[in-house]
N, C-alpha and C positions, 0 to 999 in steps of 0.2 A: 518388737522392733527388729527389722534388719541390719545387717552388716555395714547397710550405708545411712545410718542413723534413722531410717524411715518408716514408718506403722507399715506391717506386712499385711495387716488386714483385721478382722473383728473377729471376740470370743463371746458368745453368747449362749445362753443356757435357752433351751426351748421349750415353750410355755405347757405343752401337755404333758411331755413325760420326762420332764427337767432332764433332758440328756445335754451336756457341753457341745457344743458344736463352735467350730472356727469358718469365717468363710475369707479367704484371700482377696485383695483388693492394691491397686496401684493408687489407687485414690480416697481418702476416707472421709466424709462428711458426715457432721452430726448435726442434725436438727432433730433434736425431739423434744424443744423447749427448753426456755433458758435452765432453769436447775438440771432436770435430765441432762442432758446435754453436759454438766458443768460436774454432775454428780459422776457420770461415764469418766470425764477425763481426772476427776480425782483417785476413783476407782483402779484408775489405767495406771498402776506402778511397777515398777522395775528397777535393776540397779541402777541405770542410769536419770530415771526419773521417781526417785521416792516418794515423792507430794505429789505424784498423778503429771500425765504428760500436760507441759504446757506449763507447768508451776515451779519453774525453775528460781524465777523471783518472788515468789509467796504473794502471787497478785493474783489467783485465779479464785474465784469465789466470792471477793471482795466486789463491792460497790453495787452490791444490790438494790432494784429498787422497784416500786409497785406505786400507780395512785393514788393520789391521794380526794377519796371525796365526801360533801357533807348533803347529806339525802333527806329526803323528808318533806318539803316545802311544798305547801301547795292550799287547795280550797277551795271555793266554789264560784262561779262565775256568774255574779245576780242577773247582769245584763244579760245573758246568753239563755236564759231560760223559754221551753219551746215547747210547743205540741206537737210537734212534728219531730216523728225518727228517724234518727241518720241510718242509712243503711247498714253499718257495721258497728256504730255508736262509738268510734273513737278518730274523729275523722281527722285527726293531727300529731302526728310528731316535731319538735323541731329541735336545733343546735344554734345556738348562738356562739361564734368562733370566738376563739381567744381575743381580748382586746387591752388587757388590762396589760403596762408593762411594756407596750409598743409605741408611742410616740405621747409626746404632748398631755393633757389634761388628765392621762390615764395612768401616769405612772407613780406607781408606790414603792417610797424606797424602805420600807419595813418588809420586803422580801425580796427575792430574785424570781424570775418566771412570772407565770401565768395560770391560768386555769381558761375553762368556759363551760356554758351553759347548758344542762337540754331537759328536755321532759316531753312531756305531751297534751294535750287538752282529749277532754274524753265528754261524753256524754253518759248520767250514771240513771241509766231506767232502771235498772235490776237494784240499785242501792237505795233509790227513790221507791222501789214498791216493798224491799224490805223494811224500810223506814217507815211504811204508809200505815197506820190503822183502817181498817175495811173488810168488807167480803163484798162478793158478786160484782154484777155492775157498776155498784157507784163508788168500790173499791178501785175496778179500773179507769171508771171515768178520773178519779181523782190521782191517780200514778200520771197519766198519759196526758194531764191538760198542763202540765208544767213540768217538765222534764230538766232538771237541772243538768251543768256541764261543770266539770271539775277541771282542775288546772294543778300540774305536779309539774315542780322544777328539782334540777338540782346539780351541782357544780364537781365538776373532778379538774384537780389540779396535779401538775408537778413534781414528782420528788426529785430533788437533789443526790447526784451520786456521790455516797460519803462513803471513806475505807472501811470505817465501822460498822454496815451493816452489809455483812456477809453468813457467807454458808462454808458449814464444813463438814467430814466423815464423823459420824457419829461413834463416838470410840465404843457402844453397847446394843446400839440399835439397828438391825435388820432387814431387808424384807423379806418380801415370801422365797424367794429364791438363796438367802443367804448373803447377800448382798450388802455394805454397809449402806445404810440411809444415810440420811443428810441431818443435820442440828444446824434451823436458822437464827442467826443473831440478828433482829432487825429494829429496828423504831423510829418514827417519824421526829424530825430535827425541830430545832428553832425554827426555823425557813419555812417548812411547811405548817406550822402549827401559826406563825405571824400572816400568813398565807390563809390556812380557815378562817383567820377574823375578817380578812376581809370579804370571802365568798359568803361569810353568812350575813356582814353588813347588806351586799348586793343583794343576796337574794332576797334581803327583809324590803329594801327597795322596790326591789322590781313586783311582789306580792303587795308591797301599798298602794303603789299606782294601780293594779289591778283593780284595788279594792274588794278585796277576798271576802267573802262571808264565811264560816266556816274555818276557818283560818288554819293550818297547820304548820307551824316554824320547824326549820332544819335543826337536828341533834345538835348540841353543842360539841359534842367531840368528834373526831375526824372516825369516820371507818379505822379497824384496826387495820395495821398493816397485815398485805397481803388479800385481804376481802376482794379488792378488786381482780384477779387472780391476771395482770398486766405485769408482771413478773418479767426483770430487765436487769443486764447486767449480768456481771461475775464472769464473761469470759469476754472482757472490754476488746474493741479494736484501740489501736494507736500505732503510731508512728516509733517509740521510744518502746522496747522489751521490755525495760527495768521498771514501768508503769502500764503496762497492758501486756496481754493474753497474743493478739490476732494482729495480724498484719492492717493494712486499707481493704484488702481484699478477703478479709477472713479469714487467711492461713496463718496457722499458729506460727509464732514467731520461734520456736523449739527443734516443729517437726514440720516438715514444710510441703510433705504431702496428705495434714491434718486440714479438715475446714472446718468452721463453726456457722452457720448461719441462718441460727435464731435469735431468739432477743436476747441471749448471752453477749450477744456483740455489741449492744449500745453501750454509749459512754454518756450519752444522758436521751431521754425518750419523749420531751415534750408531754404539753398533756393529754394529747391523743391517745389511742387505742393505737396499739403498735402492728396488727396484725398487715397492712396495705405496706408497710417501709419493710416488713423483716421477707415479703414476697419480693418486692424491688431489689433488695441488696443479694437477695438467693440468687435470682437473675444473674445479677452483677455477679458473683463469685461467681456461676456456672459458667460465665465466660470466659473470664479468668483462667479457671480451670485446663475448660475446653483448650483457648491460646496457650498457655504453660502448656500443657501435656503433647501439642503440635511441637512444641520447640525443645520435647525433649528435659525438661526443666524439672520434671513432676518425675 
């Protein structure tokens, strides 16, 4: 830190011959993923910032969060059975958009949020001829006169940002460069786990109408947290310091030529894939930026 309370720039060790190196900067942005990102500014102490810059109110780390989804579902499609091969043999993917939880006959008050759908339908020649008894000819006749299509669903929902499931300095653990790691504290809530019950109702639904032969039903328990590696949170945006990390623009509310703008900065992530929103808001801050640093502010 400088004399005008502002980051003078980054200290980093260099990956082949772990020499320290600093390099000066008027302006410092960290995107290297939500925890990196989160783990850097805890790392980053000083007198005046002990618990890592940015954590002056013991809120940086907190409100971790990751999808939640239940995988598995899927079978075979009697109707769709064919002698004739598809080109690449998997000729669909889809998404079915969130619906549950948005207006009228879809709303469940046994959680908050939503989820939605995707998978693929495929065509399985190579599973149908290891499945086949035969040699020669009538081995292949018999793969290639009925070539079954398979159908795989499966649902990601939601997590809720709760205080309790954070990250912090691991007061023993390392890494290669000497670095403290991180110890995450995480677990999926009431919310999401009221939430599984009903994406596996759905999916048991939507696999009857099918009328699957072959049938395969989605695991009963949720992915562990973190599997989906959609990792959100721990250096929230808001309005109020005393409850977030980041400005509206993703400057630390502490140090205010600091920026964050990866998924540390959600304050909740939908249950999308974050990766299209956390390019939009980098955007948005590098405007930001840009205007700040024209007027002087930066």
């Amino acid at each position: 830190m400088n004399d005008e309370g502002k980051a003078a720039g980054v200290a980093y060790i260099e990956r082949t011959n772990r020499a320290a190196r600093e390099v000066r900067a008027k302006v410092v942005v960290l995107a290297a993923s939500a925890l990196e990102s989160t783990r850097i500014l805890l790392n980053s102490r000083s007198p005046r910032f002990p618990n890592g810059v940015g954590n002056s109110r013991g809120v940086l780390g907190h409100y971790l969060m990751d999808h939640t989804t239940l995988e598995g579902g899927g079978g075979k499609m009697a109707a769709l059975k064919s002698s004739v091969r598809e080109p690449v043999g998997r000729p669909c993917g889809y998404i079915i958009p969130k619906y549950v939880n948005t207006a009228g006959p879809y709303r469940n008050k046994n959680f908050l949020r939503g989820y939605y759908f995707a998978g693929d339908g495929r065509q399985e020649l190579y599973g149908q001829a290891f499945s086949t008894p035969g040699f020669g000819r009538d081995f292949r006749r018999k793969v290639r006169e009925s070539i079954p299509y398979s159908f795989g669903v499966y649902a990601q929902g939601e997590c809720l940002p709760r205080f309790d499931n954070y990250v912090a300095l691991d007061p023993e653990k390392k890494d290669a460069w000497g670095i403290p790691a991180l110890h995450i504290h995480a677990s999926y809530g009431e919310n999401e786990h009221n939430m599984a019950k009903a994406m596996r109702d759905h999916l048991g639904e939507i696999m009857d109408a099918l009328k699957l032969e072959e049938r395969n039903s989605p695991r009963d328990e949720l992915n562990i947290f973190g599997k989906n590696i959609h990792e959100c949170g721990t250096a929230r945006m808001g309005k109020d310091p005393k409850t977030s990390v980041l400005n509206t623009y993703n400057q630390a509310h502490d140090v205010k030529n600091v920026f964050v703008t990866d998924g540390a900065c959600f304050v909740t992530q939908g249950c999308w894939e974050p990766t299209l929103t956390i390019m939009a808001i980098s955007v948005r801050a590098a405007d930001y930026i840009a205007d700040e640093h024209r007027k002087g502010n930066l």
